[in-house]
N, C-alpha and C positions, 0 to 999 in steps of 0.2 A: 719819460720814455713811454712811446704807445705800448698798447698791450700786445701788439705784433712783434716789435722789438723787443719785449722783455721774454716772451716765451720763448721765441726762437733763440736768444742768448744764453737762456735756460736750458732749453734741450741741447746745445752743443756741447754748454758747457762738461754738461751730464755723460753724454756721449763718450767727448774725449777723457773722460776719466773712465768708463768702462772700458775703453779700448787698452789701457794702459796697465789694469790688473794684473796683479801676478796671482798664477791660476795656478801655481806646483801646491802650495799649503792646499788648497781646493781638493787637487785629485788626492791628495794625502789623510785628511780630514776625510773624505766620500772613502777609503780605503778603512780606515778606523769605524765608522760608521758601519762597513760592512762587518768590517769581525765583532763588532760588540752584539749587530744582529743573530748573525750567522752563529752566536754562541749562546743563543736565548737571552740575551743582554736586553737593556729598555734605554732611551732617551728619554732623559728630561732638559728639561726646556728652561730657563727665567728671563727675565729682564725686566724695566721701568717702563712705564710712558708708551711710548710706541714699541719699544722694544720688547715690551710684556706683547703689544697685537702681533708682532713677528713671529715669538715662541710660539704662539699659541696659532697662528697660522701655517708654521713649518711642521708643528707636533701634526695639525690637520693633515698636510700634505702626509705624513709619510703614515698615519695610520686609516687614511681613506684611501687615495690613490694621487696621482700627480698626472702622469699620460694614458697610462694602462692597467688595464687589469689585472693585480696583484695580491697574491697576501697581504695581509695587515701588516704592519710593522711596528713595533714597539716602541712609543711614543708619547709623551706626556708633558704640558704644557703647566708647569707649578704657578703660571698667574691665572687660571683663569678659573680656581675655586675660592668664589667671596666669600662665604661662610668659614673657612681654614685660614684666609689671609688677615680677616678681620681678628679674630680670636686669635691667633697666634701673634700679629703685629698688639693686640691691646694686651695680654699676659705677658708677651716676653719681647716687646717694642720691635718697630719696623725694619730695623736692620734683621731680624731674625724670619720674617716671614719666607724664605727660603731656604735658608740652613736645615729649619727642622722640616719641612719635607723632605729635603736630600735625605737627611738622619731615617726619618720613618718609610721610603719609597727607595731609597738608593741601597745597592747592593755592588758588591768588587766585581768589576769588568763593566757596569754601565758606563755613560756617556752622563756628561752634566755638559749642557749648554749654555753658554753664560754671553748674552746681549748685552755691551756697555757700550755705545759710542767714546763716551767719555775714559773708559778702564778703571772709574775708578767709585762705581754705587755700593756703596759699602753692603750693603741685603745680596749682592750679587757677587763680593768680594768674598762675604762670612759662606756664601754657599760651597763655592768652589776652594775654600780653606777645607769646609766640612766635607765635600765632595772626595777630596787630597786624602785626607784621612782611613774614606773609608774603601780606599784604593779604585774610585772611580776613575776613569780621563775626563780630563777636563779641556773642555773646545771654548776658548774666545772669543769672539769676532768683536771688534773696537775699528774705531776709527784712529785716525793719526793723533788726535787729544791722548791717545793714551800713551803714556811713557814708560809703565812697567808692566811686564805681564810673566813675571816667576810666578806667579800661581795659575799658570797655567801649563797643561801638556802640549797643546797645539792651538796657537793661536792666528787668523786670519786678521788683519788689517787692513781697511779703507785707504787705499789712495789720497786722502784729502780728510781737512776736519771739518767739512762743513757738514751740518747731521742728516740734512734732507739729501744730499750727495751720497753720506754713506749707508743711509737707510735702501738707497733703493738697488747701488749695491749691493748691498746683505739678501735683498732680493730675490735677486741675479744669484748670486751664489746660491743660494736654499735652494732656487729652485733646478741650478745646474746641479747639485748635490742628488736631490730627489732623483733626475733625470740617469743619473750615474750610477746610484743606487738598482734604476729598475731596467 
């Protein structure tokens, strides 16, 4: 297939799945979002792979700015310190390198963000156990791959499983979230 044909297949495809989103979980989550802030509350952030660059691109947006000139917002991206990730995955192995941040940074009435396309990265599963516990909300976003999500309080889902489909969803959503927010 030329390279003409493949991208413009590509971008429809992409298209008609944005077009298709259900956006009520959206305003719902941006609504939560607001009162964890509005109550001196902090977001924290995780995920794997790309889904660790999202956190840590959405933590960006909401404690720099996203359109406007705003207050900071409380925000914290738990993949993107190597020196805590290293030492916590070699002491107390890789399923944990998020839990015990949640444990030592998470406080009742925060936000735990949890990035799985798949629903089911165990370091992101142990987080949001620990998150549960320590009566944080806990926000989902997965793709269709994921089939259970009781450990979560409010979970967003990808239209499709295909990863590069739901990543850029996720997005879209963060950045409609941001936008909602300010």
């Amino acid at each position: 297939m030329p390279a003409k044909n493949a991208v413009a297949d590509y971008l429809d495809k992409a298209s008609s799945l944005m077009v298709t989103m259900d956006t009520t979980v959206v305003e719902n989550i941006t609504e939560e979002f607001f009162r964890c802030l509005t109550e001196g509350g902090k977001i924290l952030l995780c995920g794997n792979g790309g889904s660790a660059v999202d956190a840590s691109h959405f933590a960006g947006e909401l404690v720099g700015r996203f359109r406007k000139e705003r207050p900071a917002m409380a925000a914290i991206a738990l993949t993107t310190d190597t020196a805590t990730i290293t030492a916590i995955a070699n002491d107390y192995g890789y399923e944990n390198v998020f839990s015990r941040q949640v444990e030592a940074l998470g406080r009742k009435g925060d936000i735990l963000v949890a990035i799985s396309t798949s629903g089911s990265s165990s370091n992101v599963l142990k987080a949001a156990r620990t998150a549960r516990r320590l009566e944080l909300t806990v926000i989902a976003f997965t793709s269709e791959l994921c089939k259970k999500t009781d450990w979560a309080d409010f979970h967003w889902k990808s239209n499709t499983t295909i990863t590069s489909f739901t990543q850029e969803q996720m997005l879209m959503v963060f950045h409609a979230i941001c936008f909602g927010l300010e």
